[in-house]
C-alpha positions in Angstrom: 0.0 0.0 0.0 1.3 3.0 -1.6 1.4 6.5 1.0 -0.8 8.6 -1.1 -3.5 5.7 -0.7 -2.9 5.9 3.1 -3.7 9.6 3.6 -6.7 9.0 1.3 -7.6 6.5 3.9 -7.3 8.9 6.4 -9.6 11.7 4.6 -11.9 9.8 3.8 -12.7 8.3 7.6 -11.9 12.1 9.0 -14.8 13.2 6.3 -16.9 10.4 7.8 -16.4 11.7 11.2 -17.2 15.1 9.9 -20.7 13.9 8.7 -21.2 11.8 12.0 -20.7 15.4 13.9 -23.3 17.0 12.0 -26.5 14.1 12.8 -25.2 13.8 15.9 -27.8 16.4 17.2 -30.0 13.7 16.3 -28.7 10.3 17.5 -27.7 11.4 20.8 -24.3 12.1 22.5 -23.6 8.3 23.2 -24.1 7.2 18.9 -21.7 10.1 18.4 -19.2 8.8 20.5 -19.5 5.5 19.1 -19.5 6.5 15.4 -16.2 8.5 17.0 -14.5 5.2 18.0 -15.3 3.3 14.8 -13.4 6.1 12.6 -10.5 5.7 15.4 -10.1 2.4 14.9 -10.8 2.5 11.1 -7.2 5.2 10.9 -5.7 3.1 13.2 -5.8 -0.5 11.6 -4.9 1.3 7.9 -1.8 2.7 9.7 -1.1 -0.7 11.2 -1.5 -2.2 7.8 0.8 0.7 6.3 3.7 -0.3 8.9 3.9 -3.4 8.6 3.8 -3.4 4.5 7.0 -1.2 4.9 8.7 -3.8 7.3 8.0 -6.6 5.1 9.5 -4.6 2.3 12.7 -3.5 3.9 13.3 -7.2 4.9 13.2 -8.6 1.7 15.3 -5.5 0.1 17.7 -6.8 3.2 17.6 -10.2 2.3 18.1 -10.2 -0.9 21.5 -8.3 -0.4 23.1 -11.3 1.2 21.3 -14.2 -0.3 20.2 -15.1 -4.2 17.9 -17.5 -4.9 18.2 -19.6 -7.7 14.2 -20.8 -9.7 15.9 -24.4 -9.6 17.1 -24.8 -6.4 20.5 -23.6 -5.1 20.7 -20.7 -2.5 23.5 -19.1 -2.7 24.6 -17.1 0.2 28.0 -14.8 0.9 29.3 -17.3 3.3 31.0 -20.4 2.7 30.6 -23.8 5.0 32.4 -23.6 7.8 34.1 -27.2 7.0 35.7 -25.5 4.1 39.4 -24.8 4.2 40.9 -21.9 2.6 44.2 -20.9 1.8 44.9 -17.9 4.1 45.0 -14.9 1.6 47.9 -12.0 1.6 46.5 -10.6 -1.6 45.9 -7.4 0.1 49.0 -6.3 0.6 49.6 -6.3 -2.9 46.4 -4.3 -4.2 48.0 -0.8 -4.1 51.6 -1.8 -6.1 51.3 -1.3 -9.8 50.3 -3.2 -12.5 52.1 -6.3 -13.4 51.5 -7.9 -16.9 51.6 -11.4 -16.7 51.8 -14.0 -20.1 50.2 -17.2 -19.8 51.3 -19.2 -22.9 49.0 -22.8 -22.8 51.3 -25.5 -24.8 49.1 -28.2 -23.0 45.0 -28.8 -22.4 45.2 -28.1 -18.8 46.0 -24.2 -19.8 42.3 -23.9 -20.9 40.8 -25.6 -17.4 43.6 -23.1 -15.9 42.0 -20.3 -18.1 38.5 -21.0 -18.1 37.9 -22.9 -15.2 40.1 -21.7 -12.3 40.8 -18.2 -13.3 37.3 -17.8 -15.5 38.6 -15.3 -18.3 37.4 -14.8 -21.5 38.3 -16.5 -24.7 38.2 -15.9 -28.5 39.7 -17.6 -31.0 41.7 -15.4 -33.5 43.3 -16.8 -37.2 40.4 -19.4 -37.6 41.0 -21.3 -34.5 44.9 -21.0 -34.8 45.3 -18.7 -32.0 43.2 -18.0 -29.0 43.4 -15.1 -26.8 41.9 -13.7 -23.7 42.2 -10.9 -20.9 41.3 -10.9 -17.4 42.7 -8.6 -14.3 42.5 -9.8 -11.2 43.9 -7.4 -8.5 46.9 -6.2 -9.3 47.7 -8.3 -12.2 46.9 -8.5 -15.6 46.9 -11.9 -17.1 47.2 -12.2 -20.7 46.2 -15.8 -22.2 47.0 -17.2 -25.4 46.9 -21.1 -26.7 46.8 -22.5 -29.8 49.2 -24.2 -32.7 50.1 -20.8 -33.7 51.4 -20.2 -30.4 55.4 -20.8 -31.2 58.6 -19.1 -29.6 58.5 -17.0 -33.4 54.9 -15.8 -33.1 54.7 -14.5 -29.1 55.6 -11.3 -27.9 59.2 -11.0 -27.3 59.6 -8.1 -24.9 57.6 -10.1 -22.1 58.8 -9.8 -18.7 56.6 -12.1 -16.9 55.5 -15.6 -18.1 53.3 -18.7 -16.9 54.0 -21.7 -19.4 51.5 -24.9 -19.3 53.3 -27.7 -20.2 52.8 -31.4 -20.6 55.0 -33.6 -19.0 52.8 -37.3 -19.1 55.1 -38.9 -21.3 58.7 -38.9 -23.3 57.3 -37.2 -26.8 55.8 -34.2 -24.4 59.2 -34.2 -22.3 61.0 -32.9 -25.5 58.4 -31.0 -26.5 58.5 -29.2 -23.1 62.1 -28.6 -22.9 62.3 -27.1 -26.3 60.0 -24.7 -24.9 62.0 -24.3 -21.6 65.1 -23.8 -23.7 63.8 -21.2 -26.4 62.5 -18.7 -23.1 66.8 -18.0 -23.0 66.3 -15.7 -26.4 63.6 -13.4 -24.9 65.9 -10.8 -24.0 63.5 -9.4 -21.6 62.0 -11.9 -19.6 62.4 -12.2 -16.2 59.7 -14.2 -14.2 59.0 -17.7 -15.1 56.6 -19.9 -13.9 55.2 -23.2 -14.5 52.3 -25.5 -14.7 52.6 -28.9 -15.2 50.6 -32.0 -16.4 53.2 -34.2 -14.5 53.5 -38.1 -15.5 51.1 -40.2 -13.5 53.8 -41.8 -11.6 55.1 -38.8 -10.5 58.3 -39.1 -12.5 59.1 -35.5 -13.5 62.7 -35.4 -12.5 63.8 -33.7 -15.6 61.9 -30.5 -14.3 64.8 -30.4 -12.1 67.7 -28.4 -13.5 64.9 -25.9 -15.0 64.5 -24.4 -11.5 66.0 -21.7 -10.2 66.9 -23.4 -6.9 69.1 -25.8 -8.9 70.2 -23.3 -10.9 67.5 -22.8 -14.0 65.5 -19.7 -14.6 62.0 -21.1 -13.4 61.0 -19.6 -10.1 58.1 -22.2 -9.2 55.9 -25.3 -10.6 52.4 -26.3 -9.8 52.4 -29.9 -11.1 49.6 -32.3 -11.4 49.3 -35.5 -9.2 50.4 -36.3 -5.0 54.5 -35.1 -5.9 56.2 -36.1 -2.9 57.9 -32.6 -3.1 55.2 -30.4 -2.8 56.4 -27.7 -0.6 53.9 -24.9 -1.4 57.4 -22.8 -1.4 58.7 -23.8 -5.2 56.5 -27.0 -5.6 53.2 -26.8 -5.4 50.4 -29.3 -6.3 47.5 -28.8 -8.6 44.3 -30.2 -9.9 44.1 -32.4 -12.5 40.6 -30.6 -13.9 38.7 -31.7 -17.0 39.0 -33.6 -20.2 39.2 -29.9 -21.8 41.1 -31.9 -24.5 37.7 -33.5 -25.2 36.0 -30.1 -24.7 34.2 -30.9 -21.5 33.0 -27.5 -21.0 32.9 -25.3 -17.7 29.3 -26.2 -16.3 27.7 -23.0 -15.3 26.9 -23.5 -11.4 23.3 -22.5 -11.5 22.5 -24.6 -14.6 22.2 -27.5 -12.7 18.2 -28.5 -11.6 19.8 -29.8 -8.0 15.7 -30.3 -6.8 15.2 -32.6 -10.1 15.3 -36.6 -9.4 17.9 -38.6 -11.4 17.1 -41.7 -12.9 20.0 -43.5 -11.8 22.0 -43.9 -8.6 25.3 -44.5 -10.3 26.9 -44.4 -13.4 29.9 -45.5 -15.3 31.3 -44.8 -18.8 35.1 -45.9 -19.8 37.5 -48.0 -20.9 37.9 -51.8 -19.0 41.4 -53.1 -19.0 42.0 -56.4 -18.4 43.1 -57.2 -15.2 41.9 -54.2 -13.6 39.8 -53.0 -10.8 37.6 -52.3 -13.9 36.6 -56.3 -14.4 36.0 -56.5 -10.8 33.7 -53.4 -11.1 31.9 -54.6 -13.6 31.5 -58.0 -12.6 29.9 -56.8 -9.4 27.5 -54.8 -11.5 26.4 -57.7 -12.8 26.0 -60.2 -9.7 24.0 -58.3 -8.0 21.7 -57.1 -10.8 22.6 -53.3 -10.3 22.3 -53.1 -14.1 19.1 -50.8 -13.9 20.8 -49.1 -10.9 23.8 -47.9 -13.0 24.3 -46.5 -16.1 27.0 -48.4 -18.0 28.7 -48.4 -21.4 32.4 -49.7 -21.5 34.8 -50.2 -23.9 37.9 -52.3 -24.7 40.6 -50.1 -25.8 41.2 -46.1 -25.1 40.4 -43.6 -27.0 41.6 -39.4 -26.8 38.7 -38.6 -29.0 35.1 -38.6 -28.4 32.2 -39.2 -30.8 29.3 -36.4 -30.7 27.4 -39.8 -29.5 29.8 -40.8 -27.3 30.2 -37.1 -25.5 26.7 -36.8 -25.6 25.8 -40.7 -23.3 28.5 -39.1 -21.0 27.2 -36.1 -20.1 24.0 -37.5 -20.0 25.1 -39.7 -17.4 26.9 -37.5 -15.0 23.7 -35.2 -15.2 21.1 -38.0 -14.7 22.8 -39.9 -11.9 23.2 -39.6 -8.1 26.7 -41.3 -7.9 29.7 -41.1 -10.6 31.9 -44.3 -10.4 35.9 -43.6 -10.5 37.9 -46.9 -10.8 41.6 -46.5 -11.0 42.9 -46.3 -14.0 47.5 -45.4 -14.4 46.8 -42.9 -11.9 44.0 -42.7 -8.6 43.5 -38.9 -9.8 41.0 -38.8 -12.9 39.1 -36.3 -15.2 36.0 -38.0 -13.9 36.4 -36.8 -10.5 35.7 -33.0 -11.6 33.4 -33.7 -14.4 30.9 -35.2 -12.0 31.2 -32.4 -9.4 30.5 -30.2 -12.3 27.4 -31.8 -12.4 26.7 -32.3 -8.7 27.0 -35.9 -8.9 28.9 -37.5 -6.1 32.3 -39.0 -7.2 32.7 -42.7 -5.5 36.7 -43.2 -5.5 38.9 -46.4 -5.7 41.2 -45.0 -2.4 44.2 -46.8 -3.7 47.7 -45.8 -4.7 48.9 -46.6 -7.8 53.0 -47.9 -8.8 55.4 -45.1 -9.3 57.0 -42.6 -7.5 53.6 -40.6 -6.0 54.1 -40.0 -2.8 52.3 -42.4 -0.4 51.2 -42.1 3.8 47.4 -41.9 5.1 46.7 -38.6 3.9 47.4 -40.2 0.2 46.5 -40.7 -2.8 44.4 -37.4 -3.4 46.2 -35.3 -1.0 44.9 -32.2 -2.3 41.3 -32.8 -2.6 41.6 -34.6 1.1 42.8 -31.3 2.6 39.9 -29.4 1.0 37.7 -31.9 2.7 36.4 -32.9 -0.6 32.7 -34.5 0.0 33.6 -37.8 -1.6 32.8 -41.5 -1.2 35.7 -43.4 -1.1 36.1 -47.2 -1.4 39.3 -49.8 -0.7 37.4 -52.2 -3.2 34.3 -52.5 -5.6 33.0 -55.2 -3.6 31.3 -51.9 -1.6 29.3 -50.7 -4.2 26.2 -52.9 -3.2 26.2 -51.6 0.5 26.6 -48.3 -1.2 23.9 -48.5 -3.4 22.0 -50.0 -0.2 22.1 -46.5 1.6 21.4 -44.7 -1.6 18.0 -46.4 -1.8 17.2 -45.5 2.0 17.9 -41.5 1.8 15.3 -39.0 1.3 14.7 -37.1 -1.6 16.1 -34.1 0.5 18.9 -35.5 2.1 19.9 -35.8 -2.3 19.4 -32.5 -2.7 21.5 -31.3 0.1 24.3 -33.1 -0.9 24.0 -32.3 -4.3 24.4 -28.7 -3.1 27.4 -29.4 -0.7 28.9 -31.0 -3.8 28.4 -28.4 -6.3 29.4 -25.7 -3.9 32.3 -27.4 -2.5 33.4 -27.6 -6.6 33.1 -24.1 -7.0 34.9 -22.3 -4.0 37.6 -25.3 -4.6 38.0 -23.5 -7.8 38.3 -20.1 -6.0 41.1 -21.6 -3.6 43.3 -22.7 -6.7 42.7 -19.2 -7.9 43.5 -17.2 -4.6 46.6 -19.5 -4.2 47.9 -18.9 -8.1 47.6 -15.3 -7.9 48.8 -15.4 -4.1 51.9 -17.4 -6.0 52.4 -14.7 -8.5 51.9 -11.8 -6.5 55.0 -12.7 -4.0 57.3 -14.1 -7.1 56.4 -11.9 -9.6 55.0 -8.3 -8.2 56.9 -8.3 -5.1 
């Protein structure tokens, strides 16, 4: 109710008491005093009415400053859970120092879940797909991303100063490649900060990094590498996330695309490849004796594949959106693409908690050390002979209790991505703009 209609309420019942004046020669002195009372009480309820429309409306202006409410579901609010970790952030201290350009050259897939998914900046592609490029500030810093086949020693600017290269490192043929790269930074006559990301080997055998770094003498100040390095120091060495199949364009999910309120059809899925020999036969064969066929979604295959069919792409997505669980099996490494696809879709990742052979460091806090210390909401499992007590206590929770963990999962997912963020640019910051 509106003020103007208010005081129109109020003239009108102070005319009324005007008229009731005038017969009250009439009625008598005790009708006048009662018409009197009536008008009182009228002007007093339409004030009452008037407050409390304006307290209701100051509340929900207040409210909706702090919290957002998605149409399918998720609330988003400014504070995180309080079983969250964070990094501790110094960022401040950095915010009134100039500008510092800094190059991020991606020579591997990870640079695009680095770009796109950690540090969210925009992308175009430039030259028909040759060369993509995007900006993004954050702080005090001024990344400057570019990937692409057209990305060559030749072709980048040569006066940089400060550089991020993402690098693969899984096997021998990406070694070379790496170190050429590594090698050719020595002709840029006017670079001086180097760092590195890594897509390490998944037995944590990247000893040829070594001589790069500038502790052992080499130009790189630090490295985050992928998988559970023994070295990890946070100092030089750090660890980072594996991400998406970005070399398969999984795409970054937006958060509030996903209906968390809407019931999947299955309770667990699982879509790969099934070597012999591997925890993958005994996966499947459980699947099979105790008829959790219609429980899980399942296509497998015999022999790998780096490309994915429009088909193929299509069944897996469909999967990770349409079921409560997503299976992770080991494969050469515990640490998988599938981990982070299914959080992208709020679908609980169920993990084979096993180390694999190599040189990964091992100890109760391993393998996944980094998702373990961010209190990832996970379901882990020594062996697939589990899965049937899992799916056991799937069928037993309420549609609600779903919901809320599809929340914890999704959110969890998201301000993970933030951490890695606040601790790159933390990185930067005291290397590069110090």
């Amino acid at each position: 109710m509106t003020e103007p209609t208010n005081r129109k309420a109020k003239t009108n019942c102070i005319h009324a008491c005007a008229r009731n004046g005038t017969s009250s020669k009439h009625g008598g002195r005790a009708h006048q005093m009662l018409k009197s009372l009536r008008c009182k009480i009228l002007a007093l309820l339409v004030a009452s009415i008037y407050t409390i429309l304006t307290i209701y409306a100051l509340q929900v202006l207040l409210v909706s400053e702090n919290q957002k409410r998605h149409p399918k579901g998720l609330v988003i609010t400014s504070q995180s859970p309080a079983t969250f970790y964070r990094v501790p952030r110094k960022a401040p201290q950095y915010r009134q120092k100039n500008l510092v350009e800094v190059e991020i050259w991606g020579k591997a897939a990870i640079g695009l879940y680095l770009w796109e998914h950690i540090l969210e900046g925009p992308l175009e592609e430039r030259l028909g797909g040759a060369w993509r490029y995007g900006e993004k500030q954050i702080q005090n810093i001024k990344f400057i991303f570019r990937t692409g086949p057209w990305v060559v020693p030749n072709n980048v600017p040569q006066q940089t100063k400060s550089l991020v290269l993402v690098i693969n490192g899984r096997e021998s043929k990406k070694v070379e490649f790496a170190k050429a790269w590594l090698h050719s930074l020595q002709d840029f006559p006017h670079l001086q900060n180097i760092g590195v990301v890594l897509l390490g080997n998944e037995r944590c055998e990247n000893d040829w990094l070594y001589s790069y770094m500038k502790n052992n003498g080499g130009h790189v100040t630090f490295a985050f590498i992928v998988y559970d390095i023994a070295y990890a120091d946070s100092e030089i060495y750090f660890q980072w996330p594996l991400g998406v199949a970005t070399y398969r364009n999984f795409p970054n999910v937006p958060f509030l695309s996903i209906d968390v309120q809407k019931p999947r059809k299955f309770k667990c899925n699982f879509l790969g490849t099934v070597y012999p020999n591997s925890s993958r036969v005994v996966l499947q064969t459980v699947i099979k004796k105790f008829n959790l066929e219609d429980e899980c979604f399942m296509k497998t295959r015999d022999t790998w594949s780096p490309g994915e069919s429009s088909q193929s792409a299509n069944d897996y997505h469909y999967a990770l959106a349409n079921s409560d669980l997503t299976l992770n099996p080991v494969g050469m490494n515990t640490e998988c693409y599938r981990i982070y696809e299914a959080c992208s879709y709020g679908s609980v990742p169920v993990i084979e908690d096993v180390v694999t052979p190599g040189h990964c460091r091992k100890g109760n806090e391993f393998p996944l050390q980094l998702l373990k210390k961010f209190k990832a909401p996970f379901i882990y499992v020594k062996d697939w002979n589990e899965l049937p007590m899992i799916i056991e206590k799937e069928k037993n929770l309420t549609h609600n209790d779903v919901v809320k963990r599809r929340k914890k999962v999704l959110l969890w997912y998201k301000m993970f991505k933030e951490t890695m963020r606040d601790k790159f640019v933390e990185t930067i910051q005291q290397n590069f703009a110090a």
